[in-house]
C-alpha positions in Angstrom: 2.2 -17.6 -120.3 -1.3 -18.0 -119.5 -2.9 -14.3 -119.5 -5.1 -15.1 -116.5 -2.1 -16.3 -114.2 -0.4 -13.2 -115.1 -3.4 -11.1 -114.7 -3.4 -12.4 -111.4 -0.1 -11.9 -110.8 0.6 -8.3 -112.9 -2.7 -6.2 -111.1 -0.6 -7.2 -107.7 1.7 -5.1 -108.7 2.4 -1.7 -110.2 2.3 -2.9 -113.7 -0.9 -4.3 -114.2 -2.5 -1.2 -112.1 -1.5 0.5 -115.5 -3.6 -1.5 -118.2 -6.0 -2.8 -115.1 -9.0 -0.7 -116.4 -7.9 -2.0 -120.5 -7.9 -5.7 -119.1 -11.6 -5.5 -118.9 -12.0 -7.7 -122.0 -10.2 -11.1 -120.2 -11.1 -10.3 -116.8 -14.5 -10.6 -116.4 -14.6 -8.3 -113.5 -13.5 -5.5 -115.7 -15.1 -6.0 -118.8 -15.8 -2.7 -120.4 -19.7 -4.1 -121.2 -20.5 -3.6 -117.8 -19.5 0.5 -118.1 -22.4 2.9 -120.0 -21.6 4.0 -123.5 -22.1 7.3 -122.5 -19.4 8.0 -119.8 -19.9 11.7 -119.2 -17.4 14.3 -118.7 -14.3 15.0 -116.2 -14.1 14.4 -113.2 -16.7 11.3 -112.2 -15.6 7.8 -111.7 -16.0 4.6 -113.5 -17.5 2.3 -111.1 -16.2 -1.2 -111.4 -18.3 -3.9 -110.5 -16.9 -6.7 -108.0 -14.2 -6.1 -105.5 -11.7 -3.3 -106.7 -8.6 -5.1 -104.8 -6.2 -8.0 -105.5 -4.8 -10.9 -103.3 -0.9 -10.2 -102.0 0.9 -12.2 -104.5 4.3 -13.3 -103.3 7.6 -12.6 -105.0 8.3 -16.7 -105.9 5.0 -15.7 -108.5 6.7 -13.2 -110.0 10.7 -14.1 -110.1 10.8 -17.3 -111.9 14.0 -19.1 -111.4 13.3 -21.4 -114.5 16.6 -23.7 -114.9 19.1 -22.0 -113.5 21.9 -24.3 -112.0 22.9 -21.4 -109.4 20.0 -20.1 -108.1 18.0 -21.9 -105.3 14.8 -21.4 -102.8 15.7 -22.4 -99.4 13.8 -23.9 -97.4 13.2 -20.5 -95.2 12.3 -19.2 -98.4 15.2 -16.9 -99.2 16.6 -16.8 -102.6 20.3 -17.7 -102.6 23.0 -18.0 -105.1 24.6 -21.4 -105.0 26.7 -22.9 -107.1 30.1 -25.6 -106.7 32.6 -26.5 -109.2 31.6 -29.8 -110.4 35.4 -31.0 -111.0 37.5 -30.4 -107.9 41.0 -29.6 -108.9 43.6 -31.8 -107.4 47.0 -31.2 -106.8 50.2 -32.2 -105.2 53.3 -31.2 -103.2 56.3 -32.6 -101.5 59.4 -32.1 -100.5 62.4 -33.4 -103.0 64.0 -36.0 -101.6 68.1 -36.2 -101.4 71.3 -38.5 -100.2 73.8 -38.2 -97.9 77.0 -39.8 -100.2 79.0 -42.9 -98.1 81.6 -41.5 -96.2 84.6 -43.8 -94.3 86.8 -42.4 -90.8 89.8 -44.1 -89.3 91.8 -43.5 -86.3 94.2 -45.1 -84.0 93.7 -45.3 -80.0 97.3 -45.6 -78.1 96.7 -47.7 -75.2 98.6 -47.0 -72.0 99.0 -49.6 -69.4 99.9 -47.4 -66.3 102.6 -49.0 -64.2 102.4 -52.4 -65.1 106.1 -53.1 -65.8 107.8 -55.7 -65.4 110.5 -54.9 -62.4 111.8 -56.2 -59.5 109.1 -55.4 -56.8 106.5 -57.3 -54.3 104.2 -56.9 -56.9 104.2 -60.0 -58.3 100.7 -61.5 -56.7 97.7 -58.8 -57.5 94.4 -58.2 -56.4 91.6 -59.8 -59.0 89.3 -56.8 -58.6 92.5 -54.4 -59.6 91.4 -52.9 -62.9 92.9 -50.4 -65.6 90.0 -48.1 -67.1 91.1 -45.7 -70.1 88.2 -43.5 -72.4 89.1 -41.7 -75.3 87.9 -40.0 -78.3 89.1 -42.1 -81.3 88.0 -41.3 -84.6 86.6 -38.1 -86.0 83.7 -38.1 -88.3 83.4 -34.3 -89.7 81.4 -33.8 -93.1 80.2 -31.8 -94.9 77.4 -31.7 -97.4 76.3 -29.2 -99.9 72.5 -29.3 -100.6 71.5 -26.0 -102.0 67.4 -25.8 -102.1 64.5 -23.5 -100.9 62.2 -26.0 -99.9 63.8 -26.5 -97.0 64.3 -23.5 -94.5 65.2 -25.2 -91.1 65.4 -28.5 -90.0 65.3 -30.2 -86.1 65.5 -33.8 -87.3 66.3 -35.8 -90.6 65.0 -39.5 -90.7 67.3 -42.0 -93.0 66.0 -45.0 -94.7 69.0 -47.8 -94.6 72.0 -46.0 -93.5 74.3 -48.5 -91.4 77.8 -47.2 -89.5 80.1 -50.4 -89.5 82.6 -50.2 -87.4 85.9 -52.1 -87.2 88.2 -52.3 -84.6 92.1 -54.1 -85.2 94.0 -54.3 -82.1 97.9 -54.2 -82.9 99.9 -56.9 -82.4 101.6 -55.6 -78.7 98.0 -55.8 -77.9 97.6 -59.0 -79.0 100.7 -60.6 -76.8 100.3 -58.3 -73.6 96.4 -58.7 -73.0 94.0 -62.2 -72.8 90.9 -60.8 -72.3 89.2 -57.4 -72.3 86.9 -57.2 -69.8 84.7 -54.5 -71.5 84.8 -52.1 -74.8 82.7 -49.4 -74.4 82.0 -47.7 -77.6 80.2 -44.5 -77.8 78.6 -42.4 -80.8 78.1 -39.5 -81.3 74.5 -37.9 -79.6 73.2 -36.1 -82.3 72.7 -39.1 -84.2 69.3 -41.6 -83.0 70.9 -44.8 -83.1 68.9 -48.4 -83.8 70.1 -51.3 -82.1 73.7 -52.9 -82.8 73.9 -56.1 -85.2 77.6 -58.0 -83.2 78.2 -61.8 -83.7 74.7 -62.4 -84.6 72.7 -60.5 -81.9 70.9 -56.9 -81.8 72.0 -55.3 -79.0 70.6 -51.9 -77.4 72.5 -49.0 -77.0 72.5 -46.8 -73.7 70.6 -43.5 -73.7 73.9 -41.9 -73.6 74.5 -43.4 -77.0 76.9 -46.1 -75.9 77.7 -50.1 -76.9 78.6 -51.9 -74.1 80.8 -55.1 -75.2 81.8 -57.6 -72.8 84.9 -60.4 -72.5 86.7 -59.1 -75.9 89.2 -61.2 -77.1 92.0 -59.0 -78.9 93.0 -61.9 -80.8 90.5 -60.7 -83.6 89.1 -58.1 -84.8 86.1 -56.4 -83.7 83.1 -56.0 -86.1 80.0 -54.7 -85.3 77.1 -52.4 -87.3 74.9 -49.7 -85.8 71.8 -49.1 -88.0 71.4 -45.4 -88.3 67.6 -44.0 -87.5 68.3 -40.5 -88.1 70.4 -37.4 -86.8 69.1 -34.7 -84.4 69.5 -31.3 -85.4 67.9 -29.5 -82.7 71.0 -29.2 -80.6 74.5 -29.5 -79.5 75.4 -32.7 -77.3 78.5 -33.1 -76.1 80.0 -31.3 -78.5 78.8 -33.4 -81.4 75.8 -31.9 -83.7 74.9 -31.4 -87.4 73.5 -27.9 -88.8 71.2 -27.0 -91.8 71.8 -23.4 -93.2 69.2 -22.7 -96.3 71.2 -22.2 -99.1 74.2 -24.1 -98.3 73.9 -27.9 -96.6 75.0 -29.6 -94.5 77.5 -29.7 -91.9 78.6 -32.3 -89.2 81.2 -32.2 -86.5 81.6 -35.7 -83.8 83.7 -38.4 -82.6 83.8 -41.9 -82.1 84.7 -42.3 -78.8 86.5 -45.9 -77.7 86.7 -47.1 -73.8 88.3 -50.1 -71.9 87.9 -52.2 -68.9 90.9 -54.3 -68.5 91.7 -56.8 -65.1 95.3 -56.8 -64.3 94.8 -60.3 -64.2 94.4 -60.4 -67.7 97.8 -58.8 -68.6 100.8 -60.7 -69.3 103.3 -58.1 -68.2 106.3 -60.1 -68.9 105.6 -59.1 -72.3 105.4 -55.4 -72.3 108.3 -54.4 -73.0 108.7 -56.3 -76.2 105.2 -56.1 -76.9 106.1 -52.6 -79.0 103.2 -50.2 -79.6 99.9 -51.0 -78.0 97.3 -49.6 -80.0 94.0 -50.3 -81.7 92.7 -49.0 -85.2 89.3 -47.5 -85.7 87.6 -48.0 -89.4 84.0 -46.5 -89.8 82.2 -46.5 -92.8 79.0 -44.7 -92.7 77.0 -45.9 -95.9 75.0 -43.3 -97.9 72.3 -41.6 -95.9 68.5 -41.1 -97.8 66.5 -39.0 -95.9 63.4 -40.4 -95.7 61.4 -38.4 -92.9 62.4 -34.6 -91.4 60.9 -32.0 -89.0 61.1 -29.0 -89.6 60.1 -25.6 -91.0 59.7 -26.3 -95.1 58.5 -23.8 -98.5 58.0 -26.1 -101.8 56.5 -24.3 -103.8 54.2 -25.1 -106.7 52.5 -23.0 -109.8 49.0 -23.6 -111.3 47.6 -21.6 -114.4 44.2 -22.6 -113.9 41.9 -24.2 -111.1 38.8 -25.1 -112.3 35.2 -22.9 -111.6 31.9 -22.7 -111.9 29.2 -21.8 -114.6 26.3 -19.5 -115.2 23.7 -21.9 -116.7 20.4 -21.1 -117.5 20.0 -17.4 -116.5 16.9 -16.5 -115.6 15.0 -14.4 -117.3 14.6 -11.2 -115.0 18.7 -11.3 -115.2 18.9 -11.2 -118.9 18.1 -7.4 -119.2 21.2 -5.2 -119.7 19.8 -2.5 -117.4 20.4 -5.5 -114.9 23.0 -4.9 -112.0 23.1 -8.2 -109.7 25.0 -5.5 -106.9 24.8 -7.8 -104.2 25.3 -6.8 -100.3 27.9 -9.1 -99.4 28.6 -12.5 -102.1 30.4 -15.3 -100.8 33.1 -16.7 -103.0 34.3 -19.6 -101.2 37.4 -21.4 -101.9 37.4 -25.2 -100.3 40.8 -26.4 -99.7 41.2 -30.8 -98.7 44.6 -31.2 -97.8 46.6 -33.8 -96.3 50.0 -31.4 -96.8 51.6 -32.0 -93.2 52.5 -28.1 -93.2 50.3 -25.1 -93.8 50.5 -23.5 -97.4 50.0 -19.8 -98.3 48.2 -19.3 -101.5 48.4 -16.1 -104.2 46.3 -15.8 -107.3 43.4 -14.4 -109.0 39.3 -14.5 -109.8 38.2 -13.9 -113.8 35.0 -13.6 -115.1 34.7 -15.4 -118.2 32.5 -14.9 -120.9 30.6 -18.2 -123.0 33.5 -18.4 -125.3 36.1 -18.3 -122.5 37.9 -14.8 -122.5 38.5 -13.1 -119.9 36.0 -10.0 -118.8 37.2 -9.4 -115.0 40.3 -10.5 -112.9 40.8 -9.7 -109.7 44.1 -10.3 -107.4 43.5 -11.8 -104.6 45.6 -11.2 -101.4 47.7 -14.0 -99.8 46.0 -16.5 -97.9 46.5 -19.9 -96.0 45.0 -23.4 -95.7 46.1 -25.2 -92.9 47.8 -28.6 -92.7 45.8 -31.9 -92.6 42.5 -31.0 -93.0 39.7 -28.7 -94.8 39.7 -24.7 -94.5 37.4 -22.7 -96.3 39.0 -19.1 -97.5 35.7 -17.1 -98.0 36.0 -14.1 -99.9 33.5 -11.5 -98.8 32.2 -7.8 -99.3 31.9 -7.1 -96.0 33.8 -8.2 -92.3 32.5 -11.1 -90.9 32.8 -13.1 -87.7 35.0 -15.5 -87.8 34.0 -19.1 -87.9 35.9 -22.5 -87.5 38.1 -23.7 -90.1 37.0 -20.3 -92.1 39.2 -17.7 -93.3 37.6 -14.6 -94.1 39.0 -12.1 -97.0 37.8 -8.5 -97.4 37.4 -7.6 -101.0 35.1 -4.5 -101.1 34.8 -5.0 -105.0 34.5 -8.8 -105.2 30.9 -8.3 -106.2 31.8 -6.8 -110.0 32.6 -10.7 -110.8 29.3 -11.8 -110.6 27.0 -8.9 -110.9 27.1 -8.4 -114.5 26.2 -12.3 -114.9 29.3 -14.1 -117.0 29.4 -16.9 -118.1 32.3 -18.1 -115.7 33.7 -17.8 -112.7 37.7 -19.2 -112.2 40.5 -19.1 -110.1 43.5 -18.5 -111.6 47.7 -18.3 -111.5 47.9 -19.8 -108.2 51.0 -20.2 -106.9 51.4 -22.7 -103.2 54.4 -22.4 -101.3 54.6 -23.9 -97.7 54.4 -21.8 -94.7 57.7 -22.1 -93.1 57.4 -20.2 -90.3 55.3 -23.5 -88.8 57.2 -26.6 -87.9 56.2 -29.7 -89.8 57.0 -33.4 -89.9 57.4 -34.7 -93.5 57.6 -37.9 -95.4 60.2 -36.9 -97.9 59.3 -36.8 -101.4 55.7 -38.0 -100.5 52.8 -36.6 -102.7 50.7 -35.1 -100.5 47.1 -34.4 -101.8 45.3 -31.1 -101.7 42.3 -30.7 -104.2 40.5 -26.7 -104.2 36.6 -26.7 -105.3 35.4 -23.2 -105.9 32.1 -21.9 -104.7 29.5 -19.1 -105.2 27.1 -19.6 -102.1 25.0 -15.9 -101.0 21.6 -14.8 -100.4 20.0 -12.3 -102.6 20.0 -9.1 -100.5 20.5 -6.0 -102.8 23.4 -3.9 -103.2 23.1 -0.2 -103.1 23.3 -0.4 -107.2 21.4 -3.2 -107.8 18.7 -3.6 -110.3 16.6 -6.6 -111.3 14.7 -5.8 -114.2 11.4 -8.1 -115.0 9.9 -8.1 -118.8 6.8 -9.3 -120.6 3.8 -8.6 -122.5 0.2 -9.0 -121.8 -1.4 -9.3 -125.0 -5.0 -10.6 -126.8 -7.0 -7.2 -126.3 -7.8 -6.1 -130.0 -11.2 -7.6 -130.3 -11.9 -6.0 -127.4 -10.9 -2.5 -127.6 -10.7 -1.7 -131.0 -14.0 -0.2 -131.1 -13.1 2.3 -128.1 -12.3 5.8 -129.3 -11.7 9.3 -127.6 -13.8 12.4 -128.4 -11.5 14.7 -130.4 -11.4 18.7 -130.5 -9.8 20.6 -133.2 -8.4 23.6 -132.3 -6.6 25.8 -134.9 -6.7 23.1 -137.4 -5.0 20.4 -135.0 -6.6 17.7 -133.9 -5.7 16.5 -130.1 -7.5 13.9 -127.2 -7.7 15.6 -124.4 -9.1 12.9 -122.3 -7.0 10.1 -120.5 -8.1 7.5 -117.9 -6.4 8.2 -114.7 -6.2 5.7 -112.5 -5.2 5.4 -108.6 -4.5 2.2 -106.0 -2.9 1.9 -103.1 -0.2 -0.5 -103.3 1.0 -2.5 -100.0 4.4 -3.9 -101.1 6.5 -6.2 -98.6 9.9 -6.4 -100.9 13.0 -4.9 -99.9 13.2 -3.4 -103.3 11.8 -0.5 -105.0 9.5 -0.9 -108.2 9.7 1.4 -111.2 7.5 0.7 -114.1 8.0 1.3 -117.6 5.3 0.1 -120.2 4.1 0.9 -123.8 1.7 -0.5 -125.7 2.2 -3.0 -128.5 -0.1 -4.1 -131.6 -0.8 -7.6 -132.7 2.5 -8.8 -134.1 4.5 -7.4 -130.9 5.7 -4.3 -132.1 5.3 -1.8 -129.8 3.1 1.5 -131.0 4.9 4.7 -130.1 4.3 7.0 -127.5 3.2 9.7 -130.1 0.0 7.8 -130.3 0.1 6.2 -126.9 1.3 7.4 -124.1 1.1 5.1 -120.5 2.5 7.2 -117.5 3.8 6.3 -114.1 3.8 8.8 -111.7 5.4 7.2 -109.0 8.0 4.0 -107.6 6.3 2.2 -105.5 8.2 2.5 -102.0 10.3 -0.3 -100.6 9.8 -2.1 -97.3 12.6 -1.5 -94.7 12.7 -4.5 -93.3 10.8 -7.4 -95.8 8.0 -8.1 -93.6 6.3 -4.8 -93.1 4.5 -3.4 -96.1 5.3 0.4 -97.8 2.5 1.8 -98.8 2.0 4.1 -101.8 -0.8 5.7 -103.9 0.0 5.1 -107.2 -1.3 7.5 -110.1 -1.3 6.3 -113.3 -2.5 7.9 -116.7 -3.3 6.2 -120.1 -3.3 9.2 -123.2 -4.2 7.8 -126.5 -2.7 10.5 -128.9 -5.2 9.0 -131.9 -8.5 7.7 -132.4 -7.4 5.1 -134.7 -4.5 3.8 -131.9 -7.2 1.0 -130.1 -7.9 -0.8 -133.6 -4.2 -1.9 -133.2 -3.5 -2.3 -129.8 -3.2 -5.2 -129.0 -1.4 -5.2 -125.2 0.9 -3.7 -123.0 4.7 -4.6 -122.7 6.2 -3.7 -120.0 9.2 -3.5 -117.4 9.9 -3.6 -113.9 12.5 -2.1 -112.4 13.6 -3.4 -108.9 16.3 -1.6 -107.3 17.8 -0.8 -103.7 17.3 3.2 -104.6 14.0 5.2 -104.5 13.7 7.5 -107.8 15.9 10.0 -106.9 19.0 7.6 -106.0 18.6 8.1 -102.4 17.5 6.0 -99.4 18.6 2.8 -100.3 17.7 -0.5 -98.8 20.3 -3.2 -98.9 21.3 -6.3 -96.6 17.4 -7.9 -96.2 17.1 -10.9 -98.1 14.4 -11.4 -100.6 12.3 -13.8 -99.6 9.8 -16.0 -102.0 7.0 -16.8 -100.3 7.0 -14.1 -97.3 7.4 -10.7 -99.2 4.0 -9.9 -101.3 2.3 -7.3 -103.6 -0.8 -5.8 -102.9 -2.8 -3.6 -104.8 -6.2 -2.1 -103.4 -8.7 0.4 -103.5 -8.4 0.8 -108.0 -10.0 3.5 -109.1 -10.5 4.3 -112.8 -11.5 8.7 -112.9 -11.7 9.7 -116.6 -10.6 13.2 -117.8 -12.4 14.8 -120.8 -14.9 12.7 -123.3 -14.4 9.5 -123.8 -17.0 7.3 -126.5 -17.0 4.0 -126.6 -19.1 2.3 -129.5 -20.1 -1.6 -128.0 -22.2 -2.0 -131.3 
């Protein structure tokens, strides 16, 4: 890093204010030339020549996001976790599809023909509009079927794909000899099932909405054939007496009749043979062909198990989050689940978060409670800290913890073990056996805004000093044959600081290969954290004291610079008044440092020759 940029940037803040008065020798404004050899004693001040203040630096110079894939700058200026899964995992459920086996019905209808017998009577010359009506049930079509499965929990209506009920009627032979004509058949089915139209003698006719076939001029001399293409059966009901259940767990089970009706003229009946006509009856045949449910309504539960949906990664952490003293305690992360689903019911979801670490085991998991996505459509499921309003489409889950999966920076972050199963207490329609879609993309989206734990810890040195202050040494005293400095450079500043955070400095010296010197011969103290701002737009002020003690004379010929460390937390230095939930902000939240002062204590040569 180029020492001037960061000079720039370090003397904003309360780390260069330490080794400000030491930084002489690469700012020109503090070179130590410009200061007598012969300082003096305690108590006067070094005056430094130019102006003794910095400009505000803003945050974005200090917190260099580098090439991190999950941190971003809006365009506001807040600094925002965001990160989406980059392979949307896709998955699939339906609801198995099952048959209805053939089944086949017969039953006889015994016609009665009232009082037309032959006898000796007037009544030989009839009325043409004189008529004989008879209606009757005929055949009986209960079944049963066994289907035994949880998907399904209730059902109002089962769709069939290619289910026919043919339907064959033989009049006896008595009918046969004693009638010419039938002026009407009436044939009705029963009203739980949704009939199509009738295929008879080459055209498709339409039943009534009572569910009945209307035939007209039937001659008895033949049989009668005719096919009802089955749409599907209504189980939302009773009608008439006919109806099918569905009981979870069991099947199945269907009670109606086949119900025949006649018109006959009296005209058409040849009464002379009645009474050696024998029985008059006709036989019923129906053969309802297998039944595959193709569509249903109802309430349904498939379920379906996944042991891993996809996630997102930590790439390229920055280096302010690298420290281990670093806690990313954040006020209220967002880990947002994004469901796409064209599932025709509503599915409730269980499963888990993990933290992962770069070699893929498993540092964190956290249960997560039962949630929905709703049918046809996109929800997001946002999983939060802290209550929040809410919004369209947008489940919100409280998890007071979810912030230990991030804040310790793994490598991962996945959802995991989830198990689907359909919300059945919502009534659906349903292409049986369909693969409906749904793919899940996981999410990390929240704005940096500290957590009552949090700490952001920035590192780096500031070196290239030796030519420069290897010459400086400290007046010594001996005193009982031990040799001390009792001088130090104390310096002072007011700093105007417009971050949310408070900043804690630690910093030692180091020589010219980077190892740092010890604070038995150098010793840099911070005497206070420079106070927070409330809100991130108006500054805290505080007036900083700093001292620099060199424990040896010889200490300068190998310092070389100053590494140091700041601390940025929500808590002041004695773990109280936090400030948490303001944003940090790149551009709007500065550092200023004003008013530097350099007093000197005790004797201080410096050799320039």
């Amino acid at each position: 890093m180029d020492n001037r940029k960061w000079l720039h940037i370090a003397r904003t803040g309360a780390v260069m204010m330490l080794i400000a008065p030491l930084a002489g020798c690469i700012d020109k404004d503090y070179d130590l030339g410009e200061i007598d050899k012969t300082i003096g004693v305690g108590g006067e001040y070094v005056s430094l020549p130019g102006d003794n203040s910095t400009e505000a630096v803003m945050l974005d110079e200090v917190l260099d996001l580098g090439d991190a894939n999950f941190l971003v700058i809006s365009e506001d200026g807040n600094y925002n976790i965001d990160v989406t899964d980059d392979n949307p995992f896709t998955a699939h459920m339906w609801v198995d599809d099952f048959t209805v086996p053939s089944k086949t019905y017969k039953g006889t209808y015994q016609l009665d023909l009232g009082d037309l017998v032959p006898q000796n009577s007037m009544r030989k010359i009839r009325r043409a509009t004189d008529e004989i009506v008879f209606d009757a049930p005929m055949v009986e079509m209960d079944f049963t079927y066994p289907y035994n499965t949880r998907q399904i929990t209730s059902l109002d209506y089962v769709g069939v794909s290619s289910s026919t009920l043919s339907i064959t009627l033989a009049f006896s032979q008595g009918v046969k000899k004693c009638l010419n004509n039938i002026k009407e058949v009436r044939f009705t089915f029963p009203k739980c099932v949704d009939c199509g139209k009738v295929a008879y003698k080459g055209d498709s006719i339409s039943l009534g909405a009572d569910n009945m076939l209307r035939l007209s001029d039937v001659n008895p001399s033949e049989d009668l054939n005719f096919v009802l293409h089955v749409k599907g059966i209504k189980l939302d009901g009773k009608y008439d007496g006919s109806y099918m259940t569905y009981t979870k767990g069991e099947g199945f089970k269907f009670h109606g009749a086949l119900s025949i009706g006649g018109t006959v003229k009296e005209t058409d009946v040849n009464i002379s043979k009645i009474s050696t006509a024998g029985a008059l009856y006709v036989d019923g045949t129906a053969v309802l062909s297998r039944m595959k449910v193709a569509t249903a309504k109802g309430c349904f539960s498939p379920r379906r198990a996944f042991g891993s949906v996809g996630g997102v990664s930590l790439r390229n952490v920055p280096s302010f989050l690298t420290d281990d003293e670093v806690d990313l305690d954040l006020y209220d992360p967002q880990l947002n689940i994004n469901v796409y689903s064209d599932v025709p019911f509503a599915t409730k979801v269980t499963g888990a978060i993990v933290s992962k670490d770069s070699q893929g085991k498993e540092i964190l998991r956290m249960e997560v409670p039962e949630f929905s996505y709703k049918a046809n459509g996109e929800s997001v499921i946002s999983v939060r800290r802290r209550p929040a309003a809410t919004e369209s489409d947008t489940t919100i889950i409280v998890m007071p913890d979810i912030c230990d999966i991030i804040r310790h920076l793994p490598d991962s972050i996945a959802l995991v073990d989830l198990e689907g199963e359909g919300d059945d207490t919502q009534t659906a329609e349903v292409v049986i056996d369909k693969k409906y879609r749904g793919s899940i993309v996981l999410s990390v989206a929240s704005g940096i805004a500290l957590g009552t734990e949090a700490k952001i810890v920035y590192n780096d040195k500031y070196t290239g000093w030796n030519d420069q202050v290897k010459d400086v040494s400290f007046v010594e005293t001996v005193k009982d044959g031990v040799k001390t400095i009792d001088g130090y450079l104390n310096v002072t500043a007011t700093v105007e600081n417009k971050i949310p955070a408070y900043l804690t400095l630690v910093a030692y010296g180091i020589d010219a290969s980077g190892q740092r010197i010890g604070s038995d011969r150098l010793a840099v103290e911070v005497e206070k954290t420079i106070q927070a701002s409330k809100d991130g737009k108006t500054a805290a002020v505080t007036e900083e004291v700093i001292k620099i003690r060199p424990k040896d004379n010889s200490v300068f010929k190998i310092l070389d610079g100053i590494e140091f460390k700041v601390l940025m937390t929500a808590k002041d230095e004695k773990g109280a008044s936090p400030v948490t939930g303001v944003l940090l902000n790149a551009y709007k939240q500065t550092i200023k440092v004003k008013d530097i002062k350099i007093q000197k204590y005790g004797k201080v040569a410096v050799d320039l020759n």
